[in-house]
C-alpha positions in Angstrom: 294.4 157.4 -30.6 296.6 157.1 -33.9 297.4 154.2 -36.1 300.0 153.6 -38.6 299.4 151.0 -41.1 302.8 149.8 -42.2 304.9 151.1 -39.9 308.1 149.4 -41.3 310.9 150.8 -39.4 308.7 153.1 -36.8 310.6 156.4 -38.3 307.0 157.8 -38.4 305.8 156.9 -35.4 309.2 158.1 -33.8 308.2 161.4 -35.6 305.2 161.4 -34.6 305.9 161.2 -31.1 308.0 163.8 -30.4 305.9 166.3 -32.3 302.7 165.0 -30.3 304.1 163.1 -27.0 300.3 163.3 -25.2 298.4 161.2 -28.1 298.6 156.6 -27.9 300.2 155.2 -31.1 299.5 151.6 -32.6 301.8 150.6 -35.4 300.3 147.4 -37.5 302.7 145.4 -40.0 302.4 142.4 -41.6 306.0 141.5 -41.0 305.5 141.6 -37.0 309.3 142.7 -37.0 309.6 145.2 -33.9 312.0 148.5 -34.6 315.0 150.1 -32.6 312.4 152.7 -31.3 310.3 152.3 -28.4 308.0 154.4 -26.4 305.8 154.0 -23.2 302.6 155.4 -25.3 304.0 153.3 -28.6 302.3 149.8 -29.3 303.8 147.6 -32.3 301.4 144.8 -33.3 301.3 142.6 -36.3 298.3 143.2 -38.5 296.9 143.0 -42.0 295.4 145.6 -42.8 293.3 143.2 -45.7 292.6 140.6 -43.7 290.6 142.9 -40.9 292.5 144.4 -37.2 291.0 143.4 -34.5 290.3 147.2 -33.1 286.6 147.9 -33.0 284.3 150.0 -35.3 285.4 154.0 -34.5 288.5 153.4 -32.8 291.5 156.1 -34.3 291.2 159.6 -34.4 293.8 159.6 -37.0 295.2 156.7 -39.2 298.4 156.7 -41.5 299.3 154.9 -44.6 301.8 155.0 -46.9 303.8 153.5 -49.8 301.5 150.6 -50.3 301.4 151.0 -54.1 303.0 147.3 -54.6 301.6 146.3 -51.7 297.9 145.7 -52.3 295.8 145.0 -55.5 293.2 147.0 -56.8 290.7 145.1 -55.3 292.9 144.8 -51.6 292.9 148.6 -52.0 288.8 148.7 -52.0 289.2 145.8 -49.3 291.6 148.4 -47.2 289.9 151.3 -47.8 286.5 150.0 -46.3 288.4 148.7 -42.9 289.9 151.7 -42.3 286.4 154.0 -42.6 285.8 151.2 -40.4 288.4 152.1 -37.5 287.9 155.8 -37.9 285.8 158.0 -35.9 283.6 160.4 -37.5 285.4 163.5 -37.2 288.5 161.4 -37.7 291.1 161.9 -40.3 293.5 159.2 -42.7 296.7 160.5 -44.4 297.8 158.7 -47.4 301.1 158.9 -48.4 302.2 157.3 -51.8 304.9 157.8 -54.5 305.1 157.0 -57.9 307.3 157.3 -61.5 306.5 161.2 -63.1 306.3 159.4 -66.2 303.1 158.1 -67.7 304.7 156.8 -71.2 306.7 153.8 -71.3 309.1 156.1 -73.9 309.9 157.9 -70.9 310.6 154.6 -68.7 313.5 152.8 -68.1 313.4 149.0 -68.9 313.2 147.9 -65.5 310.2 150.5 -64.6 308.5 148.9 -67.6 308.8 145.8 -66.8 307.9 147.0 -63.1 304.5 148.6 -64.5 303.6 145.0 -66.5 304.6 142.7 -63.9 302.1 144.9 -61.5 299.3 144.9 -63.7 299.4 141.2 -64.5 298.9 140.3 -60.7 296.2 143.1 -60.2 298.3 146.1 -58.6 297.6 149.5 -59.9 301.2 151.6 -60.4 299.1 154.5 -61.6 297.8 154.8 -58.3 297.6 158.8 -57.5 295.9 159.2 -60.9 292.9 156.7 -59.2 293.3 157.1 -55.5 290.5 159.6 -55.2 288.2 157.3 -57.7 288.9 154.1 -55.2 288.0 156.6 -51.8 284.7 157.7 -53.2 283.7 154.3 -54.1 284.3 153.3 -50.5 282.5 156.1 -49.3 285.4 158.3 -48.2 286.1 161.9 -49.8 290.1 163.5 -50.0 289.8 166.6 -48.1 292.9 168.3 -49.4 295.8 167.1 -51.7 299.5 167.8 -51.8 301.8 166.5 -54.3 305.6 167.4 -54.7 308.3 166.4 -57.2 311.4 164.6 -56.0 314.9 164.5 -57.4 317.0 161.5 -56.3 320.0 163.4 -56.9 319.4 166.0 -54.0 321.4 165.5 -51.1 319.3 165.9 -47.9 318.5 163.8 -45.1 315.5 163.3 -45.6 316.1 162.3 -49.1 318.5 159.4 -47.1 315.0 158.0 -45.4 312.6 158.0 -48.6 315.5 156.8 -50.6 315.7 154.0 -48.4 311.8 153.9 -47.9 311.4 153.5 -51.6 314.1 150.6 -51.8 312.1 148.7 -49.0 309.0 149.1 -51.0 311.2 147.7 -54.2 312.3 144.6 -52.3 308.5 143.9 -50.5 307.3 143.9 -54.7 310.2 142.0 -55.8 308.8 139.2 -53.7 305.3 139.1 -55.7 306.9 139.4 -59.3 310.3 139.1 -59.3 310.3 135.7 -61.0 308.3 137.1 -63.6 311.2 139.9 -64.1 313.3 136.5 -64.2 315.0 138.1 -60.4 316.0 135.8 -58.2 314.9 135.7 -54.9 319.1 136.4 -53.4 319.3 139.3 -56.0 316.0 141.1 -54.4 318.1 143.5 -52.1 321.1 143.8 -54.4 318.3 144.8 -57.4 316.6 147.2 -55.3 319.9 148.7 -54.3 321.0 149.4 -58.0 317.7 150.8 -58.4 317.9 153.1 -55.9 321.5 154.0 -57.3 320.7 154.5 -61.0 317.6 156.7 -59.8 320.1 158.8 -57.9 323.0 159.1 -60.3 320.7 160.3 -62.9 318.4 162.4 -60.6 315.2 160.9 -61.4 312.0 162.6 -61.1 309.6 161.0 -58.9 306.1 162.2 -57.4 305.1 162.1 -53.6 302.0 162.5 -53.2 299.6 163.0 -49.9 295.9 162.7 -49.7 294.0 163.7 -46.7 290.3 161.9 -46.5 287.6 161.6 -44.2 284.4 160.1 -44.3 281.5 160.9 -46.4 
């Protein structure tokens, strides 16, 4: 049994599914919104991942998360991180999947990113997160198996450089609902923000890292 935590527009699950078509998928998401792609073996529920699923202890043999750097404060991320070695059975295996600016200076930061880095720390969010992700596992008794982490250039032209792009500005719109007023935003210019985001990154090939950390239990 997988899960996917988050599974936004199913494109993982969709993936998932042709690569493995034997295994039971659930997708969780707190926005309960149910995407184009369907599947006999595919369940879409809605779920918060914080708040507790109702699945019992030892359920998934594998669980996927990704992109919830603006998604969850430090302390939701302990909260998470203890439900899911809840829901995974021993031998069982998470994949984490997040993304964050190359740059660790605000020097090397645009405006908006450093106002995007403030705005997240003030309400608890940590946008240093793979520099701390395998601190928060190991304090929930979890321990990262095996770590990959690429560069990305928004200026290549790839398809799948189409779906993170538009991954990444999904991910901008969901934290431009927690702090856009404090970036002065309102809430009609969300979408329209992210999208010039998304555009400047590309035009001037921004450097981005994706990172992936596989953990089990201790």
């Amino acid at each position: 049994m997988v899960l996917d935590i988050g599974y936004g527009s199913g494109s993982w699950l969709m993936e998932m599914n042709k690569e493995f078509p034997d295994a039971k998928y659930v997708g969780v998401d707190i926005s309960g919104a149910i995407p184009d792609y369907r599947a006999y073996n595919v369940t879409y529920e809605f779920g918060n991942i914080v708040k507790g699923l109702k699945y019992p202890d030892q359920s998934f043999d594998f669980i996927n998360v990704r992109l919830l750097i603006y998604s969850l404060s430090v302390d939701e991320w302990h909260i998470a991180l203890k439900e899911i070695r809840r829901l995974l059975k021993p031998e069982g295996c998470v994949q984490f999947m997040e993304c964050q600016n190359v740059s660790t200076e605000p020097k090397d930061r645009s405006d908006y990113e450093n106002a995007i880095f403030e705005a997240a720390t003030e309400v608890g969010q940590d946008p240093m997160i793979l520099h701390n992700f395998e601190k928060y596992a190991k304090n929930c008794e979890m321990r990262v198996i095996q770590k990959d982490q690429r560069h990305i250039f928004f200026g290549e032209k790839h398809s799948r450089m189409d779906l993170f792009s538009r991954m990444w500005q999904l991910t901008h719109e969901a934290f431009l609902t927690n702090v856009g007023p404090r970036l002065g935003i309102s809430v009609s210019e969300y979408k329209s923000y992210a999208e010039r985001y998304i555009k400047w990154q590309t035009e001037t090939n921004a450097e981005f890292i994706w990172c992936g950390f596989l953990v089990r239990k201790k």
